[in-house]
N, C-alpha and C positions, 0 to 999 in steps of 0.2 A: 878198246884194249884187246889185243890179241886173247885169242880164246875164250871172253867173254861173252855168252849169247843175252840175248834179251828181248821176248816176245810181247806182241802188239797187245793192248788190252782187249781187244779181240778175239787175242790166239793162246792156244795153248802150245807151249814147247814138248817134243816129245825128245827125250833122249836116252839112245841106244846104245851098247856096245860095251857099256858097265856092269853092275851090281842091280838085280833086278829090280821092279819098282814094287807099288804097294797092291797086296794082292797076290803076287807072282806074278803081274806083268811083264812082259818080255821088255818092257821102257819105261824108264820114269816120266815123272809127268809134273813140267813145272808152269804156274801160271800166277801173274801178277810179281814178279820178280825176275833179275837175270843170274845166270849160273856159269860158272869158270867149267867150258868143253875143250877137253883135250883134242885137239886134230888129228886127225890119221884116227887116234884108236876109241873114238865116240864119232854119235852121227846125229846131227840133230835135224826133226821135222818138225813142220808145224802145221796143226788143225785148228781149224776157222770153228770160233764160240758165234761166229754173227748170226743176227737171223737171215733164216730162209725161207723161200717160199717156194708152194708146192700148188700147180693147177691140176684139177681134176674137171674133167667132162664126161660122162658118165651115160650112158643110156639104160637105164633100170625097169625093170616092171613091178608094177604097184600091186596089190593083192588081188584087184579089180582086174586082172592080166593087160593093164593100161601099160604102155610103153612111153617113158617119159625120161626126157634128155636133162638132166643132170649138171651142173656147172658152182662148181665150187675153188676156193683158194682158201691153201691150209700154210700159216705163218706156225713156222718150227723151227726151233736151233740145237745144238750140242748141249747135253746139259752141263751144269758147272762143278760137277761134282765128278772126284778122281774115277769112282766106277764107270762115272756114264762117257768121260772122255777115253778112257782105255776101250771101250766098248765099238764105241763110233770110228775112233784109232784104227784100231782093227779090222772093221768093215769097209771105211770109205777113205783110208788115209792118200791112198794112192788116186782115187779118182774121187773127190771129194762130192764132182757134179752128180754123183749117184744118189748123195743122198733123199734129193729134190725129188727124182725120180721113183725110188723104192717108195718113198713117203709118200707122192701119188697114187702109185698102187694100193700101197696098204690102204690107202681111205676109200679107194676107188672099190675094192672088197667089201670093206664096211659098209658102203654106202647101199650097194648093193643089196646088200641081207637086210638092213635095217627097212631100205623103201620097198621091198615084195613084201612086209609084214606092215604096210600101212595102203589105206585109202589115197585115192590121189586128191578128195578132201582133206583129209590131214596132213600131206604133204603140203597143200596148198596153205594154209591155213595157220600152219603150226611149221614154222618152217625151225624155228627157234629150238622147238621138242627134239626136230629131225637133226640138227647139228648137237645137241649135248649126248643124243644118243651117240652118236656118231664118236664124239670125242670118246667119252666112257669105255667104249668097244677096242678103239683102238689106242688107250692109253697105256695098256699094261704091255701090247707087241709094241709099238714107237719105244718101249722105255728099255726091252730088252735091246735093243740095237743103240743106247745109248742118247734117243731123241725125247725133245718133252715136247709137245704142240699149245703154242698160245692161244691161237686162234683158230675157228674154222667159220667161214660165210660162206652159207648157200646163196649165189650171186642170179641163178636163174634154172627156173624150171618148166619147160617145152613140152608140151606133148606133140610135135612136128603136128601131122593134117590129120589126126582122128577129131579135132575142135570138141576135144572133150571136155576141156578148161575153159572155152568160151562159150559151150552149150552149159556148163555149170554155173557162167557167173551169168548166162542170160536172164535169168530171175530176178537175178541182182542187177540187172543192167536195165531191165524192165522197170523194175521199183524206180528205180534210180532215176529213168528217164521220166518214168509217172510223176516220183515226187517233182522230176524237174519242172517239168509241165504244169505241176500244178503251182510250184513257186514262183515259176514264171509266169502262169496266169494270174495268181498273187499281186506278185511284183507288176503286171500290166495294169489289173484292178488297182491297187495301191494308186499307183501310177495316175492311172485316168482320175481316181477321186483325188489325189492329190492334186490334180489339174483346176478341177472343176471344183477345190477347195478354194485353189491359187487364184483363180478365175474372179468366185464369189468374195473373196479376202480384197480382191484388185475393186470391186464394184464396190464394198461397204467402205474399203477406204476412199474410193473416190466420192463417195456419196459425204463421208464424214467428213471430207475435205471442203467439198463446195458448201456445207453446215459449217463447218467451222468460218470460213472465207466468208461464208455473207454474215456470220456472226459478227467476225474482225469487221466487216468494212461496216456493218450496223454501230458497232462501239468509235470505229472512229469517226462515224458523220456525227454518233452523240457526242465524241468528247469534242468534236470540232466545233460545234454549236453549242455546246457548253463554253466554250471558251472563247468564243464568238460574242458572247452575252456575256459571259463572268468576265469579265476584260475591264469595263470600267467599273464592276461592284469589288472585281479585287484591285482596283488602283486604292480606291474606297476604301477598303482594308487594312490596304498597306497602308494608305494614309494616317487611319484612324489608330494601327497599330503605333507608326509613328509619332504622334500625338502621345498617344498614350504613354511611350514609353520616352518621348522628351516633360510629360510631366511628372511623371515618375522620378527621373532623374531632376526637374527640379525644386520635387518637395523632398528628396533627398539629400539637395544641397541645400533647402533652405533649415533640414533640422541641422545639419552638421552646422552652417551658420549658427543657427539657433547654441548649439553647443560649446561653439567655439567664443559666442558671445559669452554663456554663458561662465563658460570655465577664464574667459579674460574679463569681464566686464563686473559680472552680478557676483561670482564666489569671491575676486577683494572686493567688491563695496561690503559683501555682506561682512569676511574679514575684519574689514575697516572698522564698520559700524558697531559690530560685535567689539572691536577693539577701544573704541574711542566712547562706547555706553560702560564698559567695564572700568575705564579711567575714570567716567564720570563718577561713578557708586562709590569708586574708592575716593577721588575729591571728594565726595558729599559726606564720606562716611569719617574722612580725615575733618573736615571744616564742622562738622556734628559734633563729634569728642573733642574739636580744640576749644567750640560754642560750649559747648556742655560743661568743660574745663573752666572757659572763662567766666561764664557764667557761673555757677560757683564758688572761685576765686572773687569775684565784686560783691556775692552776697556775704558773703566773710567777712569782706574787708569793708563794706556799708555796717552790717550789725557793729562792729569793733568803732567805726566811725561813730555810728550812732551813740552806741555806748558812752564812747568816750564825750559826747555831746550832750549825753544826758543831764549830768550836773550843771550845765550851764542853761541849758533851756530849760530846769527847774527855778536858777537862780534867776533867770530872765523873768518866768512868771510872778516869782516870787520879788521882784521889784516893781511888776507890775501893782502890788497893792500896796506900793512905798505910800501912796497921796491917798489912799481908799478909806472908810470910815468903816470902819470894823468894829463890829462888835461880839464880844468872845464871851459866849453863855455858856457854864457850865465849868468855870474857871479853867484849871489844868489841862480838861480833857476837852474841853473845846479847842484849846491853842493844840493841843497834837492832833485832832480831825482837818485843824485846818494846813498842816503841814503833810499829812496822809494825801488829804484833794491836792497837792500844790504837783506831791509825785506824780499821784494817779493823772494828772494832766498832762505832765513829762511824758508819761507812758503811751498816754492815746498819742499824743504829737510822734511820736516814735513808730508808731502804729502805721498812721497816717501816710508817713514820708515811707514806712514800707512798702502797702498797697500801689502808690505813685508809682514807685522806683520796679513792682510787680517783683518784689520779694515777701516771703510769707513770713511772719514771725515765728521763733523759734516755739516748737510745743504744738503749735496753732495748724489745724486743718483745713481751716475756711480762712484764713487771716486775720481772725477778732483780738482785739486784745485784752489784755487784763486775765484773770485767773481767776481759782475758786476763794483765792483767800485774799483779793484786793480789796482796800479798805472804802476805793472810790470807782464811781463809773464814769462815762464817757462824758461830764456835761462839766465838769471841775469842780463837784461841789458834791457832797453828799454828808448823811447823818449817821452815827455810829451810837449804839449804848444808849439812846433816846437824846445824846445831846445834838445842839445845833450851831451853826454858823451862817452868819447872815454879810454879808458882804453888799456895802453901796459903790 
């Protein structure tokens, strides 16, 4: 855009020809943005924010009146701030390269004053002390001309041919070479016993080796000749294992047999048996109580039989004395003695035909017959009340 400036992040814009800037600078001063400059009656320049660098070589005398060549680089830029860019503006706007140069100088001063108030031991030594002094000294002038210094490396320090720096570190170069010397004859000693370690290491292994090697070949002539001779006692072996364990398996098949008989053959008979002894008990015990039943039933029906038989096989004896020659003493009581005998004979016959028939009369424990109050016993005849009866 016409009349529009706008300066590098680098740079500062300087512009003139206006309303003064800040401070009473004769130009304002703009950075980090662009500004509408009228042409013809504004003028704008611009100053470099980059950094710079500034060599110094320096030849100085140390306190020791030692003369020693000096070589430094000092990293500096524009500071960022309005004072210190109007400042620098002002001194090097027009030839900017100066400022590398002034800045030279001014360290090349310092450097000066600082190393005639030190040892060219402490120069040496402390090279680090000798640059912060350095900064320190010249950080309040660098800042009046608007510079600030980042860095300063002391890069080398010469004494040209006095050899006053390498008759210093000859001490140290002596140690140095002593300790080497003797690191290195260290390192040689090490060395050589390491050898003569390596050496002896190489001897006991080969020694443990041809040990071992006659050992192995000692174990394989034994196990070869073990096996040489155990050759038919383990066919033997194996044989016997084999046996063993074919009979093994066939008294394992002969109990499973056993079992299988047992659960087909021997558990139905026993089954069976169990089954066909328990039928029996209950037929016997069925054919017991139908015996027992009938059996009692005919002794019922015998006594009733008897019974009813008794008047007849009184009457039957009682014909037997139809033809008999009787004589009846005692008148009355003789004729009823002799009709009491005629019973009591009915009775024994009754008796009789029980025992036979193996029924017991009724009352009766042994099977006797007759009672306590029978007027006859077992012979057909008896006497009552002192009379008698005599029968031919």
């Amino acid at each position: 855009m016409l009349g529009y400036r706008v300066p590098a992040p680098d740079q500062a814009m300087l512009i003139s020809g206006g309303r003064r800037g800040h401070g009473g600078a004769p130009f304002r001063v703009v950075t980090g943005h662009g500004k509408f400059v009228l042409p013809v009656f504004r003028k704008v320049r611009f100053l470099t924010l980059a950094m710079c660098e500034a060599e110094v070589a320096e030849t100085c005398v140390t306190r020791q009146g030692i003369a020693l060549t000096v070589r430094a680089v000092i990293a500096f830029k524009v500071g960022n701030d309005t004072e210190s860019v109007v400042n620098a503006a002002q001194r090097f706007l027009s030839d900017q390269d100066q400022m590398s140069v002034l800045t030279g100088r001014i360290f090349a001063g310092h450097l000066r004053s600082i190393i005639g108030s030190m040892t060219v031991e402490e120069i040496v030594t402390e090279r680090q002390k000798l640059a912060t002094e350095v900064l320190e000294t010249s950080k309040t002038e660098m800042a009046k001309i608007g510079l600030i210094v980042d860095s300063l490396q002391i890069q080398s320090i010469d004494d040209g041919d006095t050899g006053y720096i390498e008759a210093m570190s000859a001490p140290h170069k002596a140690a140095i070479q002593r300790q080497a010397q003797i690191a290195q004859a260290q390192a040689t000693q090490a060395a050589v016993e390491a050898q003569q370690e390596a050496a002896r290491n190489q001897a006991e292994y080969q020694r443990q080796t041809a040990v071992v090697q006659a050992e192995y070949s000692a174990e394989v002539d034994r196990a070869q000749a073990q096996a040489s001779q155990a050759g038919p006692l383990a066919q033997a072996h194996a044989q016997q294992e084999v046996l063993a364990a074919q009979t093994e398996l066939a008294e394992r098949r002969a109990r499973l047999r056993q079992q299988e008989l047992v659960a087909e053959v021997v558990k139905p008979a026993e089954a069976e048996s169990e089954r066909i002894r328990l039928l029996a008990l209950a037929e016997a015990e069925r054919m017991k109580i139908q015996a027992e039943a009938a059996a009692s039933y005919d002794r019922v029906a015998l006594d009733r039989m008897l019974i009813d038989q008794l008047p007849q096989i009184v009457k039957e004896a009682a014909a037997g004395l139809s033809g008999a020659n009787v004589n009846v003493l005692n008148g009355t009581d003789g004729l009823g003695e002799i009709a009491a005998g005629l019973v009591g004979q009915g009775l024994t016959i009754l008796d009789s035909v029980r025992r036979n028939l193996g029924t017991p009369p009724p009352g009766s424990a042994d099977g006797a017959a007759g009672s306590a109050g029978s007027p006859a016993g077992g012979n057909g005849s008896g006497a009552a009340r002192g009379g008698r009866v005599e029968i031919e």
